[in-house]
Every structure is written in C-alpha cells, then in structure tokens.
N, CA, C and O of each residue as an XYZ file, in Angstrom:
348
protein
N     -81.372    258.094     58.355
C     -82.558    257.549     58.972
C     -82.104    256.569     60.038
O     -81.383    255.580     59.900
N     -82.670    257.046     61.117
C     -82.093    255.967     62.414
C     -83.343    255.123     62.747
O     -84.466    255.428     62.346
N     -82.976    253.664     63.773
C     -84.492    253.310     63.839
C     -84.652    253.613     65.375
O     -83.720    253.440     66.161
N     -85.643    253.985     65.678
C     -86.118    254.413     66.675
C     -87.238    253.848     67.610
O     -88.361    254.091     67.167
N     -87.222    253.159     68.785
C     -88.531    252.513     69.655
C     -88.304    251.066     69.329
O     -89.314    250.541     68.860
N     -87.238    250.248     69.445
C     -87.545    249.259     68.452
C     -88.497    248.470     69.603
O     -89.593    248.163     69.135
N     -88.324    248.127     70.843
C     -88.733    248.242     72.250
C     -90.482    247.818     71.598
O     -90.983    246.695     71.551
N     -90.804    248.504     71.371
C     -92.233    248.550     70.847
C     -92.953    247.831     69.871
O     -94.149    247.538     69.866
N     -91.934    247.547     68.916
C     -92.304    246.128     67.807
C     -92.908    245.455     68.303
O     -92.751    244.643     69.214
N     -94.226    245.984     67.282
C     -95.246    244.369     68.077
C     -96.894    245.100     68.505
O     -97.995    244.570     68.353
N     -96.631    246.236     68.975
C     -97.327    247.063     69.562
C     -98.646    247.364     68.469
O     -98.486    247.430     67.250
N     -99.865    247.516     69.109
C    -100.967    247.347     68.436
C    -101.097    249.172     68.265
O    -101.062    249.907     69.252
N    -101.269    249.763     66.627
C    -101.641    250.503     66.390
C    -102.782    250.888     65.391
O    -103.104    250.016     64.584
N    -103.622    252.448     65.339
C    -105.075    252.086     64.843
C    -104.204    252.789     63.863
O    -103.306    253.591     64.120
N    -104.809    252.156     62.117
C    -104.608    252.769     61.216
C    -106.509    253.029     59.961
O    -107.487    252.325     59.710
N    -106.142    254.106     59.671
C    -107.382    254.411     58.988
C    -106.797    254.076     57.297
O    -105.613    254.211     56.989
N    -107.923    253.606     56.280
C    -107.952    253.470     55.261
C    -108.149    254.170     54.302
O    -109.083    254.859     54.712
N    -107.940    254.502     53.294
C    -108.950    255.399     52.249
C    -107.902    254.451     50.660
O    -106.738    254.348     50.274
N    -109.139    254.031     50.300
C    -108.834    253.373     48.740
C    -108.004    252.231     49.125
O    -107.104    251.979     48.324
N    -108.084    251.501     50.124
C    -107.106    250.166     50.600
C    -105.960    250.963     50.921
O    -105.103    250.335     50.299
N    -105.437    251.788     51.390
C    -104.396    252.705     51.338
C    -104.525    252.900     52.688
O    -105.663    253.121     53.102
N    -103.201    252.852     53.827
C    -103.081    253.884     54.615
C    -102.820    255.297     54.431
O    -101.867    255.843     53.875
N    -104.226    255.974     55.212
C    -104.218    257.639     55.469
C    -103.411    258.249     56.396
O    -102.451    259.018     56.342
N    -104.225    257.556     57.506
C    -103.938    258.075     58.564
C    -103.213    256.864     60.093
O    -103.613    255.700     60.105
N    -102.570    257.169     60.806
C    -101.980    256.335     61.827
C    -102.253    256.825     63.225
O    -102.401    258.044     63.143
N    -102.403    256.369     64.640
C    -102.035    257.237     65.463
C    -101.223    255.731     66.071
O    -101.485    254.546     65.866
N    -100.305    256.302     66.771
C     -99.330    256.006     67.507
C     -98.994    256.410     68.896
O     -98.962    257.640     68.943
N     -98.680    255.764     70.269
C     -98.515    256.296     71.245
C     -99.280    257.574     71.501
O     -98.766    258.490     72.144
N    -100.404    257.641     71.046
C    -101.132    258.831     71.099
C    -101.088    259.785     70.500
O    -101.660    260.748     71.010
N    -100.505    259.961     69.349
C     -99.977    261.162     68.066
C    -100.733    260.145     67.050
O    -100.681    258.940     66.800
N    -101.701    261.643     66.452
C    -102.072    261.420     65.268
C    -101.241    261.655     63.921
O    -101.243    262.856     63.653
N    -100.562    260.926     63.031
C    -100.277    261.233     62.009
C    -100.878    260.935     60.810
O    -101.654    259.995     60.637
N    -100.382    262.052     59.642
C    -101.432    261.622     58.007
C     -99.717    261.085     57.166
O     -98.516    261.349     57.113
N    -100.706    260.248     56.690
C     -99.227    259.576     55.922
C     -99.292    260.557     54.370
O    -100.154    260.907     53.564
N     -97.609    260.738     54.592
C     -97.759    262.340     53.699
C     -96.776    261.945     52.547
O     -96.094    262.760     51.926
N     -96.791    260.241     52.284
C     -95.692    260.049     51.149
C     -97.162    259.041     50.596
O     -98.268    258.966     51.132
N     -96.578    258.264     49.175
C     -97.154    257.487     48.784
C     -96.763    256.058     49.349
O     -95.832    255.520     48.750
N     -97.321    255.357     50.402
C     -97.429    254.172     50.793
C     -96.542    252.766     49.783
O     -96.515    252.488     48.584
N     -96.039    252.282     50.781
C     -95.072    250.816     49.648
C     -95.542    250.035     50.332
O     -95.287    250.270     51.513
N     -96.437    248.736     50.093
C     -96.813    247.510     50.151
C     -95.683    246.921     50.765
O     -94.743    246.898     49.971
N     -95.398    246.422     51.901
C     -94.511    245.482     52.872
C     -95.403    243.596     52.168
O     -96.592    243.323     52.333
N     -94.726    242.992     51.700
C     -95.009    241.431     51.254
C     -94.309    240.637     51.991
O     -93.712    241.191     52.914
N     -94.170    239.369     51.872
C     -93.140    238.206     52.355
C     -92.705    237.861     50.890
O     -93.331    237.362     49.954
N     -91.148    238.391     51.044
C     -90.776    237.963     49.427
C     -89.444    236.798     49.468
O     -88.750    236.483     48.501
N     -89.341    236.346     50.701
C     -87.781    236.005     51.122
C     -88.358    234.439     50.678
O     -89.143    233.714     51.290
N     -87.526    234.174     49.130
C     -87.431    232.755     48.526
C     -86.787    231.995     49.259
O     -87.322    230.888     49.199
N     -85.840    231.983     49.986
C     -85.609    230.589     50.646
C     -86.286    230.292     51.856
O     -85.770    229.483     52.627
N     -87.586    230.939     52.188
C     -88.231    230.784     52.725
C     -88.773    229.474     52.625
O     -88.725    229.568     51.398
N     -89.365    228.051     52.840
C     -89.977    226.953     52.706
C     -91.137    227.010     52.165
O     -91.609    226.635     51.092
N     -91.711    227.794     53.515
C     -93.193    228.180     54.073
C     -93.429    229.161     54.016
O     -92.982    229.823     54.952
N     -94.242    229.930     52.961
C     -94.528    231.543     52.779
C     -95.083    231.593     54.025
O     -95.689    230.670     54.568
N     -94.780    233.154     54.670
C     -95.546    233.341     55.599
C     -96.717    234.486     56.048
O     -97.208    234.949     57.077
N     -96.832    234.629     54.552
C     -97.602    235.800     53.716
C     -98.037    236.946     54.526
O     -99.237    237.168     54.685
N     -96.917    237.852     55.165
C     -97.046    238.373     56.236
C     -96.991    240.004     54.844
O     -96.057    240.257     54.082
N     -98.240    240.733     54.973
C     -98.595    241.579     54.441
C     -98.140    243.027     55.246
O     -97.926    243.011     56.458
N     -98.041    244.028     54.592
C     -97.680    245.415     55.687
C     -97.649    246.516     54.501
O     -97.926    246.433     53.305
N     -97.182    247.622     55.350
C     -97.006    248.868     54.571
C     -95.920    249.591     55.231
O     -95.503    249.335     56.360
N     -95.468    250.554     54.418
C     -94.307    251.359     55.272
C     -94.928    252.728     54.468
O     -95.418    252.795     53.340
N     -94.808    253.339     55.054
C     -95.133    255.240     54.927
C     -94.323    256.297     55.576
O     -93.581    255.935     56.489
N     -94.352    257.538     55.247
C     -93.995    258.146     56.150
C     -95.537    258.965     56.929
O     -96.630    258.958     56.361
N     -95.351    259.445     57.938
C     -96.368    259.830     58.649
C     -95.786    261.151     59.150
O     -94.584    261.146     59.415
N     -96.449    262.239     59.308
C     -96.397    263.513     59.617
C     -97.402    263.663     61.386
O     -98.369    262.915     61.532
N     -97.146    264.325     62.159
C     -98.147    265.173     63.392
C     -98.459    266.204     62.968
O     -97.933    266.453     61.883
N     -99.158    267.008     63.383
C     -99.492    268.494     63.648
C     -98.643    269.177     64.013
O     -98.516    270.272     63.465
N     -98.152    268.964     64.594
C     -96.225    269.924     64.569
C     -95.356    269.775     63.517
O     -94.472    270.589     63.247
N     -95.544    268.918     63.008
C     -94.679    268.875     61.491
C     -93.827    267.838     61.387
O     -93.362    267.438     60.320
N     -93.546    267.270     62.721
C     -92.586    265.811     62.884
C     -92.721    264.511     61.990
O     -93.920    264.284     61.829
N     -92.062    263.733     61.459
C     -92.762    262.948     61.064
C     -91.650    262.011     61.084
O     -90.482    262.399     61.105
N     -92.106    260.355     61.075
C     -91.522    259.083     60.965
C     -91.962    258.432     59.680
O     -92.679    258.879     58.785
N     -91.367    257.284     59.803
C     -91.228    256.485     58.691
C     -91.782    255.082     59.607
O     -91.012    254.285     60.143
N     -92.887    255.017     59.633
C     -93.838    253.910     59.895
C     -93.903    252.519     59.058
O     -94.462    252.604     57.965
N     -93.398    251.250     59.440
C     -93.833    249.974     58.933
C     -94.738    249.218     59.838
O     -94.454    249.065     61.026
N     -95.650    248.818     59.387
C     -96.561    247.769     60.046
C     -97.470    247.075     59.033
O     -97.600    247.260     57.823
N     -98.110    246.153     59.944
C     -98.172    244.611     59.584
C     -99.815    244.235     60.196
O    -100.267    244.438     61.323
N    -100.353    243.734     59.214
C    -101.508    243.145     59.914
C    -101.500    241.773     60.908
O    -101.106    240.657     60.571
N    -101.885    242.052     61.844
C    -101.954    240.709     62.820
C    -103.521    240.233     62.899
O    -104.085    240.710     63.883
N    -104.147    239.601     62.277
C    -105.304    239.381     62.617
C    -106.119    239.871     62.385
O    -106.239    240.107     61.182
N    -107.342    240.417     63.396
C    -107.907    242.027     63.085
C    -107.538    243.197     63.106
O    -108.204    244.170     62.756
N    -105.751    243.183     63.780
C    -105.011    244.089     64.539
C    -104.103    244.934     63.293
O    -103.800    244.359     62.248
N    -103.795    246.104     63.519
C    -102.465    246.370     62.897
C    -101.101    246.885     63.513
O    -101.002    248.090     63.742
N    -100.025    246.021     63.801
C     -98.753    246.233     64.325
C     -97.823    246.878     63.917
O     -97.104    246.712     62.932
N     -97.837    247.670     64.728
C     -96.146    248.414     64.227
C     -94.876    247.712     64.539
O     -94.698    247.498     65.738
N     -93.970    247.314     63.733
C     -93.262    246.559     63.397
C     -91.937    247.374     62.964
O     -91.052    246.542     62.765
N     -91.541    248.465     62.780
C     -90.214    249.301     62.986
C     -90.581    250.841     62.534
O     -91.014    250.997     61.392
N     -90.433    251.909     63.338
C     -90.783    253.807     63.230
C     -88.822    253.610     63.339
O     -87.898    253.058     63.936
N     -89.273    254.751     62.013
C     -88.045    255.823     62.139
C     -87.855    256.865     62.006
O     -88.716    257.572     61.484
N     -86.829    257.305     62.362
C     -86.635    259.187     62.798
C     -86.115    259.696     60.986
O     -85.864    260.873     60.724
C-alpha cells in the first residue's frame, strides 16, 4: 500500500452516511462505495496534553471500474476532509 495525493490533505470531500457509517465518498469527482467495514480514526496519542478530539474514519472505497483506495478523513466542522488516499 503506497500513499498517494498527499498534495491534497486537507481537501474538502462529500461523504454520505447510512447507520453513522460511511457509505459512500466522492472524491476529485469519482464516486466511490466503501466496500470494507469502516475503522473509527480517534485522537488516541497519550502524551498528548490537550486532547484534540480529532474524530475520522478510514475505509476502503471502490469506483465503477473497480479501482479502489483506502480513504482516511476527518471531520472539520460541517466539512469532511480527506486527510491521506491510498493505492
């Protein structure tokens, strides 16, 4: 698994819900369905001071051609950021 776009960290992407769960993602204009079972991204790093209760998910995500990445992102606000895709 390589990481790929890192360039882009940060970048505002739409993600759809079903059961508090990411379904679905699109990215740079590719729709993907997240085709693994979703892992909860937390802030778990104890020598941290100041939690910085930075919440996320990582999945893998599939296109319609069959391609698929390994998507982490992060809520910013009202926003959701992609924060590292891999090949």
């Amino acid at each position: 698994m390589s990481l790929t776009h890192p360039a882009r960290a940060g970048t505002a992407v739409a993600i759809w819900m079903t059961n508090g769960v990411p379904a679905r993602l699109v990215h740079e204009g590719i729709r993907y369905r997240v085709t693994d079972t979703p892992t909860r991204l937390e802030d778990d790093e104890p020598e941290l001071t100041y939690r910085l209760n930075l919440t996320g998910w990582r999945f893998q995500g599939t296109d319609d051609a069959g391609y698929s990445h390994m998507f982490d992102v992060r809520k910013s606000g009202e926003e959701w950021r992609l924060m590292r895709v891999y090949d």
